[in-house]
C-alpha positions in Angstrom: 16.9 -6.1 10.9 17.0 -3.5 14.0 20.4 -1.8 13.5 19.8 0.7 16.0 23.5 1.6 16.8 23.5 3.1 19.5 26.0 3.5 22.5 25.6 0.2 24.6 26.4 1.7 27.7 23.4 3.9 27.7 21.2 0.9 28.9 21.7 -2.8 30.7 24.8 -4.9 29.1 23.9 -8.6 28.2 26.9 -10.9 27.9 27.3 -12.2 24.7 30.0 -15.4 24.2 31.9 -12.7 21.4 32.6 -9.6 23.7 35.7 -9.0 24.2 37.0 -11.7 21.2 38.7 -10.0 17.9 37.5 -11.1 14.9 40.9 -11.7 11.6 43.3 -10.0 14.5 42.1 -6.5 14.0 38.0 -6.3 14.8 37.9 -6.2 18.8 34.1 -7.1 19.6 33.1 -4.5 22.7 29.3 -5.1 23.0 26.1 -6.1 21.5 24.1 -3.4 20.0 21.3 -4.7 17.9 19.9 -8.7 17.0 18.2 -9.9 14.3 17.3 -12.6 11.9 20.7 -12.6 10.0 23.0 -11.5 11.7 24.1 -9.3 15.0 25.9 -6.2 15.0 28.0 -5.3 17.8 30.1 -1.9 18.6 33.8 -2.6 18.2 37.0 -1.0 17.4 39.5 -1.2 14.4 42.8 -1.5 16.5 44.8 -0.5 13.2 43.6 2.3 12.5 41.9 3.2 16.4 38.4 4.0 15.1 34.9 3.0 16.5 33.0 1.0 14.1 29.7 -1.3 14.3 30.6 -5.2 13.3 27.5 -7.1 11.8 28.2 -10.6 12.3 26.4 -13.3 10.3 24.9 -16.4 12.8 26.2 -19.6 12.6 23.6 -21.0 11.3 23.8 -19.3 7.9 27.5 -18.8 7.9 27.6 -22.6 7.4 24.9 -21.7 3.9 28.4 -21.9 1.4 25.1 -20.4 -1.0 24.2 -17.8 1.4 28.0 -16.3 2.4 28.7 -15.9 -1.0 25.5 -13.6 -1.8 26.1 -11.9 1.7 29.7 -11.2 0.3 28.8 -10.0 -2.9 26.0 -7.5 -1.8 28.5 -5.9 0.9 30.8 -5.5 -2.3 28.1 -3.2 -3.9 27.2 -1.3 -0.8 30.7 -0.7 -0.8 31.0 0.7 -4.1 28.3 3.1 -3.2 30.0 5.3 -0.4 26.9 8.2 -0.6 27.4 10.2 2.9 23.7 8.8 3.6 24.8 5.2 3.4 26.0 3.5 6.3 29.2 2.8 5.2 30.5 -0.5 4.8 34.5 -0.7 5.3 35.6 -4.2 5.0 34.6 -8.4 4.9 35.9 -11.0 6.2 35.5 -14.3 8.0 37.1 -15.7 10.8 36.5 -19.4 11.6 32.9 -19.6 12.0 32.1 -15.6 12.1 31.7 -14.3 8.6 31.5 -10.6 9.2 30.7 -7.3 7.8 33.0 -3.8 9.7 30.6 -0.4 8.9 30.6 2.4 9.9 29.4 3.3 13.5 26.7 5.7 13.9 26.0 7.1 17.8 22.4 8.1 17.8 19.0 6.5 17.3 16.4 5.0 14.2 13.4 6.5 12.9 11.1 4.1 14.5 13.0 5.4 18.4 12.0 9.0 17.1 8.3 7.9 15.9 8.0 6.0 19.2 8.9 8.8 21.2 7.4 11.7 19.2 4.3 10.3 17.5 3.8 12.4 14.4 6.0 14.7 12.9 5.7 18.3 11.3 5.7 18.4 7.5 9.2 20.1 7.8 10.7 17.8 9.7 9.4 14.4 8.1 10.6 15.9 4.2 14.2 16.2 6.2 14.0 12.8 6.5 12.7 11.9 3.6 14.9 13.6 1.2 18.3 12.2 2.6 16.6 8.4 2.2 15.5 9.1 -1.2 19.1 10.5 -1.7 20.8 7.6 -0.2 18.5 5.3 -2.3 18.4 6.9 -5.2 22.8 6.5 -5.5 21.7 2.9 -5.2 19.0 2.8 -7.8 21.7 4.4 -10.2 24.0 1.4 -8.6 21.8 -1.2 -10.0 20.6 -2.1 -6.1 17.7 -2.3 -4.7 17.0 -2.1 -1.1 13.5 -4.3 -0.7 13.5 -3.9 3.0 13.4 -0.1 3.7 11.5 1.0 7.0 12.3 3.3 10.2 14.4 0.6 11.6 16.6 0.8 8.7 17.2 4.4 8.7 19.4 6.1 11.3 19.3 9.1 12.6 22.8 10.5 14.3 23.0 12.6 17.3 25.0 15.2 14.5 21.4 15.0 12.9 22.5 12.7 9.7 19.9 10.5 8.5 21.7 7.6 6.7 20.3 4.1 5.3 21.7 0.6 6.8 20.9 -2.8 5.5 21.3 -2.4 2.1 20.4 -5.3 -0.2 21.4 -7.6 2.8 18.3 -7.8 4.7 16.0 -9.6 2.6 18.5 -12.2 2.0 16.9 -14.7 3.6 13.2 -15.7 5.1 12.6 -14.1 7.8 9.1 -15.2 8.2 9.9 -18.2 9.6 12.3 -17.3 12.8 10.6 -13.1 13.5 8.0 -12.6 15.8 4.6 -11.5 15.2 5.3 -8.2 15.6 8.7 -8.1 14.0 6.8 -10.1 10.8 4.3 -7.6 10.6 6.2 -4.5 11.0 8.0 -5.5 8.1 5.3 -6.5 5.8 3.8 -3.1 6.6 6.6 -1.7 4.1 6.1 -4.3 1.5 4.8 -2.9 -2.0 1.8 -5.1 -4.0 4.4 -6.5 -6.3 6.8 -7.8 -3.8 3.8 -9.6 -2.0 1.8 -11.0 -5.2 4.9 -11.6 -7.8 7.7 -12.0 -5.9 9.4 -9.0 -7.9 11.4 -6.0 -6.8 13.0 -3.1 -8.7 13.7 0.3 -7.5 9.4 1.3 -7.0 8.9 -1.1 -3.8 11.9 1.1 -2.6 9.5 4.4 -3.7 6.8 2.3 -2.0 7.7 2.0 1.3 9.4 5.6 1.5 5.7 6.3 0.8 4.5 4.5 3.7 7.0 5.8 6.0 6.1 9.5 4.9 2.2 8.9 5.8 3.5 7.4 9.1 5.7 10.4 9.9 3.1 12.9 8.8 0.4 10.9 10.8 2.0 9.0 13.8 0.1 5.6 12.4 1.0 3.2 9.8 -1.9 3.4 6.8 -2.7 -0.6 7.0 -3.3 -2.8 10.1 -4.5 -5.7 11.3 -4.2 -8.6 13.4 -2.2 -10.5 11.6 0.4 -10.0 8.6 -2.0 -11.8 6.4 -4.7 -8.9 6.8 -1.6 -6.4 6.5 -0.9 -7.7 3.1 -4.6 -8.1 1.7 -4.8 -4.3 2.5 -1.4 -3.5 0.3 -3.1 -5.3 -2.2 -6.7 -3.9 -2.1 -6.6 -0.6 -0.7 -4.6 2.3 -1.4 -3.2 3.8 0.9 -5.4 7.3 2.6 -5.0 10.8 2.1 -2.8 11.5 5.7 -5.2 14.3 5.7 -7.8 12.1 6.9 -6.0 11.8 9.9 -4.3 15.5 10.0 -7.1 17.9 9.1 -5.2 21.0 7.7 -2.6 18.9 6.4 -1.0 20.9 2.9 -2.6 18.8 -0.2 1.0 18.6 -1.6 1.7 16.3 0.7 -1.1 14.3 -0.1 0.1 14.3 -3.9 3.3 13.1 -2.3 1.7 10.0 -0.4 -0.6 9.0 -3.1 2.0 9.3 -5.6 4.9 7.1 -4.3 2.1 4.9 -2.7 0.2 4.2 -5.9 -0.8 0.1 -6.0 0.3 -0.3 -9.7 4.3 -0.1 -10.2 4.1 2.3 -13.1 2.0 5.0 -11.4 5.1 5.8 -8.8 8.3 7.8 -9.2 10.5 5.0 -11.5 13.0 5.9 -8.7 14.2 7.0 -5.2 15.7 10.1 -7.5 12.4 11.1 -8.9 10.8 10.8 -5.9 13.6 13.3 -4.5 12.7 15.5 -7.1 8.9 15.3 -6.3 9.7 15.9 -2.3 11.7 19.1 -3.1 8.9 20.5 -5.7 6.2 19.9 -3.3 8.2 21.4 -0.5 8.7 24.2 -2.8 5.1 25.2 -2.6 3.9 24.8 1.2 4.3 27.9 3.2 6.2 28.2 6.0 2.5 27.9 8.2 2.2 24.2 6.1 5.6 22.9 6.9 5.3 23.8 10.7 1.9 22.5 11.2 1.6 20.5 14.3 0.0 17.5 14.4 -2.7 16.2 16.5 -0.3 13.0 17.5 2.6 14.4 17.9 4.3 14.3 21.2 4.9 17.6 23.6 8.3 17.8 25.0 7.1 17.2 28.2 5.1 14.3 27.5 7.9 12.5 25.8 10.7 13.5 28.7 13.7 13.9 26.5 15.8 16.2 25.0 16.0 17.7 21.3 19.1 15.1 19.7 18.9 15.6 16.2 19.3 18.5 14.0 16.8 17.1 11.4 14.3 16.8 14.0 14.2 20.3 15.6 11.7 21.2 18.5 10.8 25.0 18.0 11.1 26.8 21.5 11.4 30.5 21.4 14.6 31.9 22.9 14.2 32.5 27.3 12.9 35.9 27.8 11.5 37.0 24.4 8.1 38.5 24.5 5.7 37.2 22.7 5.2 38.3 18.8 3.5 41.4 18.9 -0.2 41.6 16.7 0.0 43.8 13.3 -0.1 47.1 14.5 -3.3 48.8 12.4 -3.2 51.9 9.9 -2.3 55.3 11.1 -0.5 54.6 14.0 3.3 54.7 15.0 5.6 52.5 16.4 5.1 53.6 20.0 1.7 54.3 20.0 -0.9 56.0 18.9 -0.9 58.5 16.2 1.7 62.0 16.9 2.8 60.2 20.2 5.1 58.3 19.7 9.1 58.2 18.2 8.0 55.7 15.2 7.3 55.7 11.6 5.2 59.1 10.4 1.7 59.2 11.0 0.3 57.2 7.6 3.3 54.7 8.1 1.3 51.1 8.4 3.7 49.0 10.0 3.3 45.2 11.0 5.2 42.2 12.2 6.4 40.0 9.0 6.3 35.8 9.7 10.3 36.1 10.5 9.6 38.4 12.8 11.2 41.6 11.3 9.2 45.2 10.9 7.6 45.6 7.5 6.5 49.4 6.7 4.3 50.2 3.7 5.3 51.6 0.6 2.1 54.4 1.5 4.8 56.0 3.8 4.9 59.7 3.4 6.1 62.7 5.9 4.1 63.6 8.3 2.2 67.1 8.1 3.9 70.7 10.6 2.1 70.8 13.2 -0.7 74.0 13.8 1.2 77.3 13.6 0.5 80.5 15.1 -1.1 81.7 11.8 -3.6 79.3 12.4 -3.9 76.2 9.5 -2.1 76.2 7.2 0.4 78.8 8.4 1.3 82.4 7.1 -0.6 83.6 4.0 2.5 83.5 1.8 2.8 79.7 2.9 -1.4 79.3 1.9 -0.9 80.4 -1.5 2.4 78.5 -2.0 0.1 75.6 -0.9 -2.9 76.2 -3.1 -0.9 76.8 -6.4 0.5 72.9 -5.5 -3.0 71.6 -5.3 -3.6 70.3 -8.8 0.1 68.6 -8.8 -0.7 66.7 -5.2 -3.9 66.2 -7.3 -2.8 64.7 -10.4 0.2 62.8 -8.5 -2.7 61.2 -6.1 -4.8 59.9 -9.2 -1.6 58.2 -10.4 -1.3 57.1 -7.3 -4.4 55.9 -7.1 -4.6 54.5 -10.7 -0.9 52.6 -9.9 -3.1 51.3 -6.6 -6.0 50.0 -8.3 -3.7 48.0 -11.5 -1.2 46.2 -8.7 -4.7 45.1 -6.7 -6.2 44.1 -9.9 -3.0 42.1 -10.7 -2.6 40.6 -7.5 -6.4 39.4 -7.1 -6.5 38.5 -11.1 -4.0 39.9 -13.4 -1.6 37.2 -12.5 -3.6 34.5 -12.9 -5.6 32.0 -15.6 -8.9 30.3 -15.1 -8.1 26.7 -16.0 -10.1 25.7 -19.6 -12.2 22.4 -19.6 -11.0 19.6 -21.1 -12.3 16.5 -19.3 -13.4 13.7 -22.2 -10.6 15.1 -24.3 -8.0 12.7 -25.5 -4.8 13.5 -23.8 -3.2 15.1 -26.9 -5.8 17.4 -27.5 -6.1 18.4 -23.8 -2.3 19.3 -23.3 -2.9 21.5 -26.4 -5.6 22.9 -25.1 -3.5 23.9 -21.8 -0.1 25.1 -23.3 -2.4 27.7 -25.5 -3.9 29.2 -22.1 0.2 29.4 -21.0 0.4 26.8 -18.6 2.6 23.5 -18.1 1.0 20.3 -18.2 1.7 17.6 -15.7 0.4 14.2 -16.9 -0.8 11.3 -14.6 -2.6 7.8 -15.4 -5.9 6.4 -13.2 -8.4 3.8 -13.8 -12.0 4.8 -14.9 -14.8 2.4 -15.9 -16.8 5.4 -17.5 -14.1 7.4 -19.5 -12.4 6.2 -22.4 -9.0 5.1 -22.1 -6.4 7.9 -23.4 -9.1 10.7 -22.4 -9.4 12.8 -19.6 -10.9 11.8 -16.3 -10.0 15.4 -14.2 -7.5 18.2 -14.1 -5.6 19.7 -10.6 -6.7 22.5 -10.3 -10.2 21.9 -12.0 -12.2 23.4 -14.5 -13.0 27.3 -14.2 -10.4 27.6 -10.9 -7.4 30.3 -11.1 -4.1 29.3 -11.3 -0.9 31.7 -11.6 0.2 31.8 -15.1 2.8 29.4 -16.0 1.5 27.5 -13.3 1.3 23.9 -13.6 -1.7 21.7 -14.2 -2.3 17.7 -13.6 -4.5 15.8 -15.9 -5.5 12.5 -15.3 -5.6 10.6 -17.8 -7.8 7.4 -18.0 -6.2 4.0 -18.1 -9.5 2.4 -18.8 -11.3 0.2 -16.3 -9.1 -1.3 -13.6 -9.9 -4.9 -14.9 -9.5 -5.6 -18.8 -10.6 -9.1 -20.4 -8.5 -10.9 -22.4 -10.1 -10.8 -25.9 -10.2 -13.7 -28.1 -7.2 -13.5 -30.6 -7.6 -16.7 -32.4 -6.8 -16.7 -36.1 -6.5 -13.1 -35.9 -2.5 -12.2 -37.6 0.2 -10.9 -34.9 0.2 -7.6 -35.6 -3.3 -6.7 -35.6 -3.6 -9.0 -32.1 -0.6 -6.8 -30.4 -2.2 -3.5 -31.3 -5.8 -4.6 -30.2 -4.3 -5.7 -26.7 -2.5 -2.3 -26.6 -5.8 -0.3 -27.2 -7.2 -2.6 -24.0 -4.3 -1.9 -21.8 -2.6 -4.6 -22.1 0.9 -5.7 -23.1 2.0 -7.9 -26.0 4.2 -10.6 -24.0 6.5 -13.3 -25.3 5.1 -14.9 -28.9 5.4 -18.0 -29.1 5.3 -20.5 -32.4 3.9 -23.8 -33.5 2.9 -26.2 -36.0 -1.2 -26.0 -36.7 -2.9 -27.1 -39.8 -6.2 -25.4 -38.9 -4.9 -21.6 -38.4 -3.2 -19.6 -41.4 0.8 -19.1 -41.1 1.3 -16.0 -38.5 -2.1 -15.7 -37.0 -2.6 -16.3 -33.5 -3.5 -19.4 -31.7 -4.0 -18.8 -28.5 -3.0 -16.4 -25.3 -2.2 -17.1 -22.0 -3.9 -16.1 -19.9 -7.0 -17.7 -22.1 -9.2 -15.4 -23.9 -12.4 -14.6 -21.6 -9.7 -14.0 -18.1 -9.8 -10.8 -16.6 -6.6 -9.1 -15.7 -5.7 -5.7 -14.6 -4.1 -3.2 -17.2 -0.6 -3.1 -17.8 -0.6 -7.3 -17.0 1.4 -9.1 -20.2 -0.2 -11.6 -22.1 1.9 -13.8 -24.1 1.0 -15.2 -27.8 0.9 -18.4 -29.6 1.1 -18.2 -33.1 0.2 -20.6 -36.3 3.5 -21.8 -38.2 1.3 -23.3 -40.5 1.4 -27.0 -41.6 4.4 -28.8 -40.9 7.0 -29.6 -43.6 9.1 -32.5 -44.0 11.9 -31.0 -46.0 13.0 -33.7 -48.8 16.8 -34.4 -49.0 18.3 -33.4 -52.1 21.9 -34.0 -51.5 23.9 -35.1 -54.4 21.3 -33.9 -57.2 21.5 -31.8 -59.6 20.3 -28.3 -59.2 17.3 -28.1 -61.2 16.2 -31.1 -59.9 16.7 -30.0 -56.5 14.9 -26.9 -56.5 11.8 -28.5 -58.5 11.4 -31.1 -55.7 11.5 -28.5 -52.5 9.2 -26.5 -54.1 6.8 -29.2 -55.2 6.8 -29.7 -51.1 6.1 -25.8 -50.4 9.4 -24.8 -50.0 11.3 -22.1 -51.2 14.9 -22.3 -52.6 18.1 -20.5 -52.1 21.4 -21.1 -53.7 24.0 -20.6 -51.7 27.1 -17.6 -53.5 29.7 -19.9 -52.8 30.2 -23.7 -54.3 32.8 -26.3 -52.1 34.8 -29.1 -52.6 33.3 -32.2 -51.9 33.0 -35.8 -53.1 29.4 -35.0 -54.8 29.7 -34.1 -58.7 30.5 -30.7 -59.9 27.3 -28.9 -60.3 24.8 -31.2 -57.6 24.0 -30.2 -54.2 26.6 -30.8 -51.9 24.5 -29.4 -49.1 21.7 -28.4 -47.9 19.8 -26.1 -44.5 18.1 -27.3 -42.9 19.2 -30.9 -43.7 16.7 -33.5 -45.0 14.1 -34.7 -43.1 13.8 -31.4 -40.9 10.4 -30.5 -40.2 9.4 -27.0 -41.5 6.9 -24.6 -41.8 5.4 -24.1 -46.0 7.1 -21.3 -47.3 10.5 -21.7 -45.2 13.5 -21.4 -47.4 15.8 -24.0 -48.1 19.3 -23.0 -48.4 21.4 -25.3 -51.1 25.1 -25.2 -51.7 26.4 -26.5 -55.0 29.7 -28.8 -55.3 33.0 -28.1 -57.0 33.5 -31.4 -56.9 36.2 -33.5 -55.3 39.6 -31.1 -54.5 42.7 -32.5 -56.6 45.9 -32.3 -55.1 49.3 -32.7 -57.1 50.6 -36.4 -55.8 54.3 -36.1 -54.8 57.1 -38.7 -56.6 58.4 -40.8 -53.6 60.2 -43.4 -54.8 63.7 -44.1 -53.0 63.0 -42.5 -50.1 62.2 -44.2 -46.5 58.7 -45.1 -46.2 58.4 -42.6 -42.7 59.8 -39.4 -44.5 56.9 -40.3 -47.8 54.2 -41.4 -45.3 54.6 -37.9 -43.4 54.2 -36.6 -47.0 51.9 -37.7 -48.3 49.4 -37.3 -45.0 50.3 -33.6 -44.4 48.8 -33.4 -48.5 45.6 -34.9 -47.3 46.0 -38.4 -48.7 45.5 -41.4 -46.6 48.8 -43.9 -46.9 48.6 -47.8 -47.3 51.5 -49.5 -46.9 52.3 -52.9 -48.9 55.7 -54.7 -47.7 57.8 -56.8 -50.3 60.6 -59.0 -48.0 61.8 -56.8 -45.1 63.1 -53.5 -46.7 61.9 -49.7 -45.8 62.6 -48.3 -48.8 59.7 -46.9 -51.3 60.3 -48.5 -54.6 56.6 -47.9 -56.2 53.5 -45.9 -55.3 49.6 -46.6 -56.7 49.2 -42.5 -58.6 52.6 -41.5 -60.0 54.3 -38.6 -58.9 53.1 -35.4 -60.6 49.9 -37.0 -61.4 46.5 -35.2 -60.0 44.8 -37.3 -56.8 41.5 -36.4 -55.0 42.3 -35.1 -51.8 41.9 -37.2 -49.2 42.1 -40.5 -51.8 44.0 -43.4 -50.5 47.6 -44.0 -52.1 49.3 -47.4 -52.2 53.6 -47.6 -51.3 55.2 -50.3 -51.8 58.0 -51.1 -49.6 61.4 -53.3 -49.7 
């Protein structure tokens, strides 16, 4: 949704039928600010506490989905939990009759799709300020356990203070919005959606690195990388293409920010940052390395003030305009003359002073400064002859200190132009182990990455950054790429081959053992593999799971050897290809001391040959010492008798309630749970 909060009295009101209302006796509704397919939000003000804030409220329609309000109330609770300074915050939820209702935070300024509207591309500099606070925001959520799934430039605010904060987290794709958005509105959301979300369904924090990845190309370029007519063309692109270099479209543009694009862009989930956090970290290294030049590049698409007609509003988003009445940078001023003119003629630096304008604009002098010869005396050059002898015995000093000089010269050239750097070694075709080996021995760090190749072996090499031969600064960094194989794999056919060998020859294709899965089969050996799914002969990009069906062997009916002696017991399971297992501990029960009392998995389960049968042997019946009751009313010697464990029948004699004989005398030993005869008269 559209949450551009902005002030509604900067453009035509529309009545609305909940201006003016106030929502649980505290939320007055002002105006309208933004619609969408949810929900509206509306600028209102908390009258207990006297503060502006922005009010989504749900429509009607879904706040009669009992279903949906709950999941609408429980995501606000998260985003509530997250309070990150760039996330929208969200204050309190409620309902009031009808209105279920979300109070936020208010922020007074615009989106980044008003600022790509109205300025068309963006320098590098400016686009990483934008980018960096959204990776922020969403990286706080990532570590929340939330995932946005719907981020693009409507969703990001930018405040007339300059803050770039997220809204709409974890709410916006709570519903379908496919079938109530426009055409437009449809496909600029689908131009943010990663490969995953459209072909699975699925979303973890990389669709979030995804479309930040989208949104950096479209700042950098002004365009969005896929289009079409129609959403469907939109999303076979996500799915089939990657997304360009945007130096296709920006000649000149820094390669680092191609790295950047591709990177968080990638169409397989495990090739991108595994979060907005990483991809942080990757924005700040790569804005590490481009020059000042790189990050204020402007862009062939990007607006002139005076074409777009309005005024600078953000601090993230600076126009550079030099200050009224400055001259113009002068050029470097060349060897051998002053700061006011030419040589001896000016009130500058001395005559071999080399003095230039720096890129901040501030006077740099070379170290080569040294004071300036007398000028002619009346002795002629060189002055008196006292002075010319002085000068002549000084010669071979200024001599040897010049060939230091010199000699100091020449090394700092030589380490500037190629002491401080390495030629990169060759190690394309090298298996990856090998090759970072090879790298850390020449003193530099390795940076490891994953691509498809159909013609290099997977685990091997397919091509460093920088290449083979080039010069990089020592310690500097170098990317390999390391081959994932081709970027289709065919399932191999598993059957009859045992578990362990089939997971580890699906690993060396690129695959991933899935979910095994067991059954009964009398024609395939115990633990071998029956089948896969997908079927052996599919083809299926790398990385994709496939899951296992594997042989239990022939089926088992287990024989039920309750009540028999041990020996005999354990001869008949294993006669049926079962193993035996005798339980530590023997119980009570009404089988003889010694048999099987019982056994698991009980008779007549149906196992696999060579499952173990667990047996427990019997104690035999538990005796209990039988009470004398005799004389005493039959209720007190039922109660007795029961809370032993015995069950009580009662045989009357004339009308009495008085016990005069029981079936086991008192003292005697009785079976628990036997039945004991009392006699009553």
């Amino acid at each position: 949704m559209d949450t551009t909060l902005r002030d509604p009295s900067s453009g035509p009101r529309r009545e609305d039928p909940l201006a003016g209302q106030v929502l649980d006796g505290r939320y007055r509704i002002d105006a309208r600010i933004a619609a969408g397919g949810m929900a509206t939000v509306y600028r209102g003000l908390d009258t207990r506490l006297d503060r502006v804030i922005a009010l989504k409220v749900m429509h009607p329609g879904l706040a009669a989905d009992a279903a949906f309000v709950e999941r609408f109330i429980r995501e606000a609770k998260a985003v509530a939990r997250l309070d990150h300074p760039n996330v929208v915050g969200v204050y309190d939820q409620g309902a009031d009759g009808g209105h279920v209702f979300l109070a936020m935070e208010y922020v007074a300024g615009c989106t980044l799709r008003d600022v790509l509207r109205e300025r068309g591309a963006l320098q590098p500099r400016a686009a990483l300020d934008v980018l960096e606070p959204i990776a922020a925001a969403l990286g706080a959520a990532h570590l929340g356990g939330l995932v946005h799934r719907d981020m693009k430039p409507e969703n990001v605010l930018i405040g007339d203070d300059g803050r770039v904060k997220v809204a709409d987290f974890g709410l916006v794709r709570a519903v379908d919005t496919d079938t109530t958005a426009s055409p437009g509105t449809l496909l600029g959301t689908v131009s943010y959606l990663a490969p995953e979300q459209i072909e699975h369904g699925t979303a973890d924090p990389r669709v979030d690195v995804y479309a930040c990845g989208i949104m950096l190309y479209e700042m950098l370029t002004g365009t969005k990388p896929h289009s079409g007519g129609s959403a469907a063309q939109v999303l076979y692109q996500h799915l089939h293409e990657d997304v360009p270099a945007p130096s296709a479209t920006v000649p000149g543009l820094a390669p680092g920010l191609d790295r950047l694009v591709r990177e968080a862009t990638a169409r397989a989930p495990g090739e991108r940052p595994e979060d907005a956090a990483t991809l942080l970290a990757l924005a700040r290294e790569v804005r590490g390395r481009l020059t000042a030049a790189e990050l204020d590049a402007v862009p062939p698409r990007a607006a002139t003030p005076a074409a777009s007609g309005s005024e600078n509003r953000t601090s993230v988003l600076p126009r550079h305009r030099a200050p009224q009445g400055a001259p113009p940078p002068s050029p470097a001023r060349p060897y051998g003359e002053g700061a006011s003119g030419p040589r001896g003629h000016g009130g500058g630096r001395g005559a071999h002073g080399v003095t230039a304008l720096g890129q901040d604009g501030l006077e740099r002098t070379s170290v080569l400064d040294v004071e300036p010869e007398p000028p002619d005396g009346p002795h002629g050059p060189g002055g008196p002859p006292a002075a010319r002898r002085r000068a002549f015995r000084r010669r071979p000093l200024q001599l040897t200190v010049a060939v230091l000089l010199a000699l100091v010269a020449a090394v700092g050239v030589w380490y500037i132009n190629s002491g401080q750097f390495t030629r990169v070694p060759g190690v394309l075709g090298e298996p990856r182990a090998a090759a970072e080996r090879t790298l850390q021995e020449a003193g530099l760090k390795v940076r490891v990455e994953q691509g498809f190749s159909d013609v290099v072996e997977r685990g091997r090499v397919i091509s460093t950054d920088p290449g083979r031969g080039e010069r990089i600064r020592d310690r500097g960094t170098v990317t390999l790429r390391v081959s994932k194989g081709p970027d289709v794999v065919e399932i191999p056919d598993l059957r009859g081959v045992p578990l362990a060998q089939a997971r580890e020859r699906l690993r060396e294709l690129g695959l991933v053992p899935g979910v095994v899965d067991e059954r009964f089969d009398d024609t395939v050996a115990r633990g071998s593999v029956i089948s896969t799914n997908p079927e052996s002969g599919s083809r299926r990009k790398p990385d994709s799971a496939v899951a296992l069906t594997v042989s239990q062997g022939e089926p088992v009916d287990a024989p039920d050897v309750t009540g028999e002696a041990e020996a005999d017991a354990r001869q008949e399971l294993e006669d049926a290809g079962l193993k035996v297992k005798i339980a530590a501990k023997r119980v009570f029960s009404d089988e003889d001391a010694g048999t099987v009392a019982e056994q698991s998995p009980a008779g007549g389960s149906t196992l696999a040959e060579g499952d173990t049968v667990t047996l427990t042997l019997s104690k035999g019946p538990e005796t209990v010492t039988v009470p004398d009751v005799e004389g005493r009313q039959l209720s007190d010697a039922r109660r007795e008798l029961e809370d032993l464990g015995f069950t009580v029948k009662v045989s009357r004699f004339f009308f009495g309630d008085t016990v005069f004989d029981q079936s086991v005398d008192g003292g005697e030993e009785a079976p628990k749970g036997s039945e004991i005869t009392l006699r009553v008269r």
